[in-house]
C-alpha positions as CSV (number, residue, x, y, z in Angstrom):
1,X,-44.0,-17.1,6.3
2,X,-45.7,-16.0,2.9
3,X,-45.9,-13.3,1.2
4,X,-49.6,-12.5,2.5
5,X,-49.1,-12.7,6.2
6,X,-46.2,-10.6,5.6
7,X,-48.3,-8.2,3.5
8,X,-49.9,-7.8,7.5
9,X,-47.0,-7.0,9.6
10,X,-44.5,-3.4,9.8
11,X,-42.2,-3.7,6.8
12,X,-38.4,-3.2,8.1
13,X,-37.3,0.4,8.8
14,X,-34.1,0.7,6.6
15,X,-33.6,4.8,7.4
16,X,-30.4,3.9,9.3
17,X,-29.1,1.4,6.6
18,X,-29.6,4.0,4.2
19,X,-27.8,7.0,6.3
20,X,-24.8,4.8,6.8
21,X,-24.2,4.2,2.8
22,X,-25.1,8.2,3.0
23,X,-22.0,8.8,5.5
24,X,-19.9,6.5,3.7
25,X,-20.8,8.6,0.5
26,X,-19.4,11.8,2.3
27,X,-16.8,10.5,3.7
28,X,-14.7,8.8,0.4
29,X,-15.6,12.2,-1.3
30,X,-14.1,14.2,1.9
31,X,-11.3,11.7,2.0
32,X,-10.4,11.9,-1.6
33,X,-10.4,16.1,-1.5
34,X,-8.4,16.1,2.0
35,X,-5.6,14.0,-0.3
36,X,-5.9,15.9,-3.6
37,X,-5.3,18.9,-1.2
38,X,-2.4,17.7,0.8
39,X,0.5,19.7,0.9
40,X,3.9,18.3,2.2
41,X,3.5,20.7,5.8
42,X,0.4,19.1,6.5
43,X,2.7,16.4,7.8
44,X,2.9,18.4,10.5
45,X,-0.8,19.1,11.0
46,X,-3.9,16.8,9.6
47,X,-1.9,14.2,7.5
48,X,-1.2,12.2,10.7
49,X,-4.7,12.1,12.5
50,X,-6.3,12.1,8.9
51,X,-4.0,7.8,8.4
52,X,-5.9,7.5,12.2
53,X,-9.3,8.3,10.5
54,X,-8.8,6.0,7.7
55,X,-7.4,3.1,9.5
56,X,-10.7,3.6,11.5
57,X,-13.0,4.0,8.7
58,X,-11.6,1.0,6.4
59,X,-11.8,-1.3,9.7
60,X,-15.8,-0.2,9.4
61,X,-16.3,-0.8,5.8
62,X,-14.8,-4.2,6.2
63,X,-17.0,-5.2,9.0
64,X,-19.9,-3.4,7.8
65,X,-19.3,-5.3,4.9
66,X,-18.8,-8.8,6.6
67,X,-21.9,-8.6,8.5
68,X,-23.9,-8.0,5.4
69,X,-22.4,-10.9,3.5
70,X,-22.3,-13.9,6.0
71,X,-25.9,-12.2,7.8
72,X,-27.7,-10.2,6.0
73,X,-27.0,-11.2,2.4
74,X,-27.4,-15.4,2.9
75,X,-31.1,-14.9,4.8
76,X,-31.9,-12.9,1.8
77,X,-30.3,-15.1,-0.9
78,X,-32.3,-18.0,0.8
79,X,-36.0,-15.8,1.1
80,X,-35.7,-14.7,-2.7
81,X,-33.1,-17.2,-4.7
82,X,-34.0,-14.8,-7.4
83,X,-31.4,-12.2,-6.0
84,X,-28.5,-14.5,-5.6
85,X,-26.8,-13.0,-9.2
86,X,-27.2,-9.7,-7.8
87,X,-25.3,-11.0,-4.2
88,X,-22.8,-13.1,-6.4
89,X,-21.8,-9.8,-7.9
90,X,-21.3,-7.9,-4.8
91,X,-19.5,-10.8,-3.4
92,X,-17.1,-10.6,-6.7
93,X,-16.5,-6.9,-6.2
94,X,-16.1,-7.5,-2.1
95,X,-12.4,-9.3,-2.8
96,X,-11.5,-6.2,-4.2
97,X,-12.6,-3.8,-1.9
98,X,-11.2,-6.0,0.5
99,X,-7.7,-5.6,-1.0
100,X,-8.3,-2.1,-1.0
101,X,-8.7,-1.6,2.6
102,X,-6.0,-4.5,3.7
103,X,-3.6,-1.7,1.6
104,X,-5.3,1.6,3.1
105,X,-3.8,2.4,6.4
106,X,-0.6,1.8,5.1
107,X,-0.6,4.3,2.2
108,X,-2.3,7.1,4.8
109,X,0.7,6.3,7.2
110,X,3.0,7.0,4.3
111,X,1.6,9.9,3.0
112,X,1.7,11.0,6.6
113,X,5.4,10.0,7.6
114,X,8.0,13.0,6.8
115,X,11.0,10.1,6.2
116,X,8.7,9.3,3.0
117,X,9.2,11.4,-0.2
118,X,6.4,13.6,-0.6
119,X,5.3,13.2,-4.0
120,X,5.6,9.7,-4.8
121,X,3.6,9.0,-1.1
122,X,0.5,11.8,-2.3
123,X,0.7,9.8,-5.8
124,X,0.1,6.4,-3.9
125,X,-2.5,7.7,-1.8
126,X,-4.8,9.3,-4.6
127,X,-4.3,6.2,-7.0
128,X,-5.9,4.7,-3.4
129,X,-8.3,6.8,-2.7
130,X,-9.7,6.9,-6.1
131,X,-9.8,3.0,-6.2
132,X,-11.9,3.0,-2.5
133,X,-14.3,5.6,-3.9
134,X,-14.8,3.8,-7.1
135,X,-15.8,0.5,-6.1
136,X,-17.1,0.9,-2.4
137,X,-19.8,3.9,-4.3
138,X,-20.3,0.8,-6.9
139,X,-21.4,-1.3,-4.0
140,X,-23.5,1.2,-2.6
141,X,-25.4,1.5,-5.6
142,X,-26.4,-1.8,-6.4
143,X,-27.2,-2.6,-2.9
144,X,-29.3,0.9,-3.0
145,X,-30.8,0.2,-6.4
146,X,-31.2,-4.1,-6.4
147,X,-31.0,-4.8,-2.4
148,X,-32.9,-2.6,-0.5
149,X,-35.7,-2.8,-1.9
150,X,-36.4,-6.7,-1.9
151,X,-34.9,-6.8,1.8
152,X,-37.5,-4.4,1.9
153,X,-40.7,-6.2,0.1
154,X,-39.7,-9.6,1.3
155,X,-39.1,-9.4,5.5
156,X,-40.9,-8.3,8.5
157,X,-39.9,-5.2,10.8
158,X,-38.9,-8.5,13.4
159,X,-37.0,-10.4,11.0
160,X,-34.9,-7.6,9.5
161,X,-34.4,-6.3,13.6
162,X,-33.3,-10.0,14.6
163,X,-31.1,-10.5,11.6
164,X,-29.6,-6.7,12.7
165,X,-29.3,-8.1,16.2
166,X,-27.2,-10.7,15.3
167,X,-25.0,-8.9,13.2
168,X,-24.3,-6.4,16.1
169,X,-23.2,-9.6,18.1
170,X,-19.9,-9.1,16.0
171,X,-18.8,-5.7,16.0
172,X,-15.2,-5.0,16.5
173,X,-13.5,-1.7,16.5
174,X,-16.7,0.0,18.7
175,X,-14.6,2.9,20.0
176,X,-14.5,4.1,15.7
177,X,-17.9,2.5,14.8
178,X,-20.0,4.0,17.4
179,X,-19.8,7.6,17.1
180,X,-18.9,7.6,13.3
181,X,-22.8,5.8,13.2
182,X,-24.4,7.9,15.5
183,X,-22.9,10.5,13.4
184,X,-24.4,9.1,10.3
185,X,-27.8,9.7,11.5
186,X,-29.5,13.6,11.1
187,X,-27.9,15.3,14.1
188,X,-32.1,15.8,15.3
189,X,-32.3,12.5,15.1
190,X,-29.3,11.1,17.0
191,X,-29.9,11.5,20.8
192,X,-33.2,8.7,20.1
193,X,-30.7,6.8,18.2
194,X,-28.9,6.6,21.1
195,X,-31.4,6.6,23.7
196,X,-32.5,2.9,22.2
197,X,-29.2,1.6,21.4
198,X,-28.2,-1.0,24.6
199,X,-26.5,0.2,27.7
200,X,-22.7,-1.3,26.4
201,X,-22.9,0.9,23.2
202,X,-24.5,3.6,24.7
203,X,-21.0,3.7,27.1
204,X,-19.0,3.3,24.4
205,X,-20.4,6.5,22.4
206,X,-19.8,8.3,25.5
207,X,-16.9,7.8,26.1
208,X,-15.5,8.0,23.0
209,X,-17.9,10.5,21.0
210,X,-15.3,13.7,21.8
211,X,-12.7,12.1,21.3
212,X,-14.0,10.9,17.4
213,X,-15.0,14.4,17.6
214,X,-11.5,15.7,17.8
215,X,-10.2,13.1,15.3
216,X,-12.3,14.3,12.5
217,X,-11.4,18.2,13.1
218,X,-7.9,17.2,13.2
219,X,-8.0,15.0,10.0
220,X,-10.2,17.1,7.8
221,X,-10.6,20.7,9.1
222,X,-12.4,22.4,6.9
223,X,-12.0,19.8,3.8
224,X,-15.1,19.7,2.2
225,X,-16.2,16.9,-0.6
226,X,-19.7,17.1,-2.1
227,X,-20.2,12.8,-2.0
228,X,-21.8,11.3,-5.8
229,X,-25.4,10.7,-5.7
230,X,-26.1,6.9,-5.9
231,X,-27.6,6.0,-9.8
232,X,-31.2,6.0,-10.2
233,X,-32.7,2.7,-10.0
């Protein structure tokens, strides 16, 4: 398809891909306060349900991650060649986000278990969280400033749904994913988000939507964390 025809057709709606990398914005920032905060009796209160919440959340970035780069990012590369430095990059910094979250559920569990010194475990856990924030917001903000964009300028509404479609196809970990993305989106916003999702994740929110609910109470309480704007393009 050229550029003309596409000049004629709905441009892809990326408001959801944009309020995901908004979540994830939030959520390293609330992650890194509700560490910096920890005391050692939280052990006995949010440290345990706050290493469930992470192992959760790192399983997301990785898929989230993995559908962009053997999906999303390869039809793109191929539609505009131009970008492929831009992807190279991200695929560069995605081996050591990778690492990151590989190491992640580990540390939480640690800072969480009482038979591990307290100190040393919070040490570990903000030299982690620092490292996740760092390079998962330096994602975000190329794919904000460099990606978006000419994903945006360069496919149809069909192409960019079909290409969505079949990342969707392989989605592990639903029981997290589902209501931390419904989540993402403006609570007005969320019952249509869930009214059009399909019948087998429309379940799945349901069933698991309190008790992701309860998770994040228990993990965070009232830990706030204002999340870092992405750089201006």
């Amino acid at each position: 398809m050229d550029t003309a025809a596409r000049t004629t057709e709905a441009a892809p709606d990326l408001s959801f891909f944009r309020a995901v990398h908004r979540k994830t914005r939030k959520d390293l920032a609330r992650y890194v306060r509700a560490v910096d905060t920890a005391v050692e009796a939280d052990r006995m209160t949010r440290l345990q349900p706050l290493a469930r919440w992470a192992r959760g959340f790192a399983h997301e970035l990785v898929h989230h991650h993995r559908r962009e780069d053997d999906i999303l990012f390869p039809a793109l590369r191929e539609r505009v060649p131009a970008i492929g430095e831009v992807l190279d990059e991200l695929a560069g910094e995605k081996l050591a986000i990778d690492d990151l979250m590989a190491r992640w559920p580990a540390v939480a569990d640690r800072l969480a278990d009482k038979s591990v010194p307290f100190g040393p475990a919070k040490a570990e856990a903000q030299a982690l969280a620092a490292a996740v924030e760092c390079w998962v917001l330096r994602r975000l903000d190329t794919e904000d400033a460099e990606v978006l964009p000419v994903l945006a300028a360069n496919f149809s509404a069909a192409e960019y749904d079909e290409l969505v479609a079949r990342a969707e196809r392989h989605r592990p970990g639903r029981s997290f994913v589902v209501p931390w993305s419904v989540d993402a989106v403006e609570p007005g916003d969320r019952a249509a988000v869930v009214a059009k999702s399909p019948p087998p994740v429309r379940l799945v929110w349901k069933l698991n939507k309190g008790r992701y609910e309860r998770l994040v109470t228990a993990a965070f309480g009232n830990v706030g964390g204002e999340p870092r704007l992405p750089v201006p393009a």
